[in-house]
N, C-alpha and C positions, 0 to 999 in steps of 0.2 A: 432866753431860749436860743439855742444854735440850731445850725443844719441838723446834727444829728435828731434835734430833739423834733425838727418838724419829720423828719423822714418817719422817726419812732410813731409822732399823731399821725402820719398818713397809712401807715403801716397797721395801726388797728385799727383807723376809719372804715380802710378799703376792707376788712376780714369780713365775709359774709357765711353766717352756718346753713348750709342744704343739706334737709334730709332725705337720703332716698327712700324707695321705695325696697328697693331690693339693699339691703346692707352687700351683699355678696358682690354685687356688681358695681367695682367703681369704674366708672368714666374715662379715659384715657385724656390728659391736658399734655399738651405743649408749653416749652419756656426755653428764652435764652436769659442769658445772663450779661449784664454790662458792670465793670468793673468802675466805680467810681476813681478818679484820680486822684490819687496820692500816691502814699507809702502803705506797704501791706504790715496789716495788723501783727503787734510784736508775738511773737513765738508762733506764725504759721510758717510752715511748711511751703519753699518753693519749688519750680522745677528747673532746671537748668537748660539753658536756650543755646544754642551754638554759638551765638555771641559772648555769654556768660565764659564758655568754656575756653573760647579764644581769650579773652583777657587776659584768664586765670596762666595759662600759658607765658605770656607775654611778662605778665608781673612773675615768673619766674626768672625768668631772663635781664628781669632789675629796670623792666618799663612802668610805670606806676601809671595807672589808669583808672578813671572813677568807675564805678561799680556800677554794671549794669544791670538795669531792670529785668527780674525776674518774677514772672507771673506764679501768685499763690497756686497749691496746689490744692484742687475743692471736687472732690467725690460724692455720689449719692446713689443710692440704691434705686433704678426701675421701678420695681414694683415694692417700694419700701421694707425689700429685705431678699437675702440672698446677692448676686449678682454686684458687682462695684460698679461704677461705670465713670471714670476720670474726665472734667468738664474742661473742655479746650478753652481756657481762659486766656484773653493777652487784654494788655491795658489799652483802656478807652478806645474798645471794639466790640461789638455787639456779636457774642459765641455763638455755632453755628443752635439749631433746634433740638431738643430733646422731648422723649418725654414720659411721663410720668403717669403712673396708676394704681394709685391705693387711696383708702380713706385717711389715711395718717398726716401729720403735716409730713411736709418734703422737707427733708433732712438735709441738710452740706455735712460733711464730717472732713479727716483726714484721716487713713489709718496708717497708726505711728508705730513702730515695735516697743515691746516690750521687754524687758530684764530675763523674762525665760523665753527668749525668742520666738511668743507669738504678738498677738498685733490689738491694738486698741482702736478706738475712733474719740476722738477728739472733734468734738461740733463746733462746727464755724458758724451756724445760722438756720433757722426751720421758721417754712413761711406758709402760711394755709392757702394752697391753690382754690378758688370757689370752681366746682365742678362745672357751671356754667359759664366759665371763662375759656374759651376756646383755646387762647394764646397768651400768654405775659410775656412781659420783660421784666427780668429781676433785676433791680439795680442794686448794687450790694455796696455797702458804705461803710469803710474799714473803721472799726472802733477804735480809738487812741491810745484805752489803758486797761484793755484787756484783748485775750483773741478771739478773734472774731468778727463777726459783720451786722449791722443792722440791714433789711430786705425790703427793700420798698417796691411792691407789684404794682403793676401799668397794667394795663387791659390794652393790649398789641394787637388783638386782633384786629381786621376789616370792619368790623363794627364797632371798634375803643376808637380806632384809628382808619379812614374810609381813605382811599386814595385820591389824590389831590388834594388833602388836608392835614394842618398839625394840629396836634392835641398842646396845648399849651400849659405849662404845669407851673405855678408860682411857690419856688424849694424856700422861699425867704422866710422871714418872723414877722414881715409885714405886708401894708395892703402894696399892688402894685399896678401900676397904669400899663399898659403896650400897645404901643401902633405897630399891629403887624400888616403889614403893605399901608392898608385905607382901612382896615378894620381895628374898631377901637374896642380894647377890651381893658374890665377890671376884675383883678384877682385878690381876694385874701390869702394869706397863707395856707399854704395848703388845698386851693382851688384851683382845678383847668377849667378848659372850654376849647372846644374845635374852630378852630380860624381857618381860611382858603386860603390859596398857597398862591393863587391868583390864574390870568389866561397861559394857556398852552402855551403863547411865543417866549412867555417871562422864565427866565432861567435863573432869578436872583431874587430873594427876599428883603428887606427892607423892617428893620426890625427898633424900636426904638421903649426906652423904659423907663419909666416917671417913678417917682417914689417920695415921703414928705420926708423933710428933715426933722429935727429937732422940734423946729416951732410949729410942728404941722403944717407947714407950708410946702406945696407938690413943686418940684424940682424933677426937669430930666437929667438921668443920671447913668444913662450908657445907648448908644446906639449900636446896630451893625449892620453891614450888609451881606446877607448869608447866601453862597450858591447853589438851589436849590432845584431838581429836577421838579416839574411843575404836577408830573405825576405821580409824584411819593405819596408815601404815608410817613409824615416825620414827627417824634417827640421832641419836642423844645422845651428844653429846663430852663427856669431862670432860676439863680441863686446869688450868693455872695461868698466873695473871696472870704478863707479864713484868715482871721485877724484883720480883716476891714470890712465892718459896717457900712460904707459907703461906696463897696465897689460889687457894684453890681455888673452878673455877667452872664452872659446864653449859651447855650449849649443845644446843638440840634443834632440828632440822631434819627438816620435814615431808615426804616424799619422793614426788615427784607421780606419778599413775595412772599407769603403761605406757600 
């Protein structure tokens, strides 16, 4: 089992079905979106950055320069029809808020033209918001051999996420240890838990992550120390490098005011 495939079990764990009352009346939810790190999935649509465009320039003039990162281009519908609305995406940054109201899942598309020059949409990923989810973070996770994204929803809000606290989320295939500051915690795959971020004077976290080897024996096997405002609200990923089982590594995201 890879990343993907824990993102995939966390992705139908977290689906929850509410039925209203009222069908006519959905709910209005909030989401940002954060862009997992890599390379964008083969055959999406980017959008061209100022940077991008200065190169392009440049390699014309016979200056040869690696290719800069340009952020996919991911659309969806407000009120799950009519209206487009283009999601300001930039790599490994948390997009500003949107949000979203209808019963349907939330759709990502792209729309692409077509041969008699009108336009299709081309789906990159659809994630069931639970109406009683104030807020998410969508963290979208580029598929390898096809387009598109798998969607893994966070519950962001002040009550997923309370200030002066992380949520802790273990992205691995296995079980894992963390001492975050003097709080000891243990996760399976696929489980958080909220840990203190520690006192107001502390501006640094202290993060450290065990995990067994081979012969089931617990080995630590990544430390950090992360600079952390003491009154956030932050999600802390752990996961592992692709193509190494043994490197394990954190990732903390800062999760902005309501």
């Amino acid at each position: 089992m890879n990343l993907r495939s824990i993102f995939l079990a966390l992705f139908f764990t977290s689906l929850s079905v509410v039925h209203a009352e009222d069908e006519k009346a959905h709910p209005v939810v909030s989401f940002r979106i954060y862009l997992w790190p890599g390379e964008n999935p083969p055959g999406v649509q980017t959008v061209p950055t100022p940077d991008s465009n200065a190169a392009s320039n440049k390699e014309e003039d016979g200056i040869d320069f690696m290719d800069p990162y340009e952020p996919p281009l991911i659309e969806y519908c407000p009120t799950g029809e009519g209206e487009t609305v283009q999601i300001k995406a930039e790599a490994q940054r948390i997009s500003p808020l949107y949000e979203y109201s209808s019963s349907d899942p939330l759709t990502f598309f792209q729309e692409v033209s077509t041969s008699n020059n009108s336009f299709s949409r081309k789906t990159l990923g659809k994630i069931g918001l639970p109406p009683n989810q104030k807020q998410s973070l969508l963290i979208f996770y580029p598929k390898s051999e096809s387009t598109g994204y798998d969607i893994f929803p966070v519950d962001s809000s002040q009550r997923g996420i309370p200030a002066g606290k992380s949520r802790v989320y273990n992205l691995t295939t296995t079980p894992v240890a963390c001492l975050f500051n003097q709080q000891s915690i243990r996760l399976e795959p696929g489980e958080s838990e909220l840990a203190e971020l520690g006192p107001n004077q502390d501006f640094s976290v202290t993060i450290r992550i065990g995990a067994p080897n081979e012969e089931g024996k617990w080995r630590e096997r990544y430390a950090q120390r992360l600079r952390i405002p003491p009154e956030a609200s932050i999600l802390t990923l752990i996961y592992r490098k692709s193509g190494n089982r043994n490197a394990y590594r954190v990732t903390a995201l800062e999760i902005p005011e309501e």
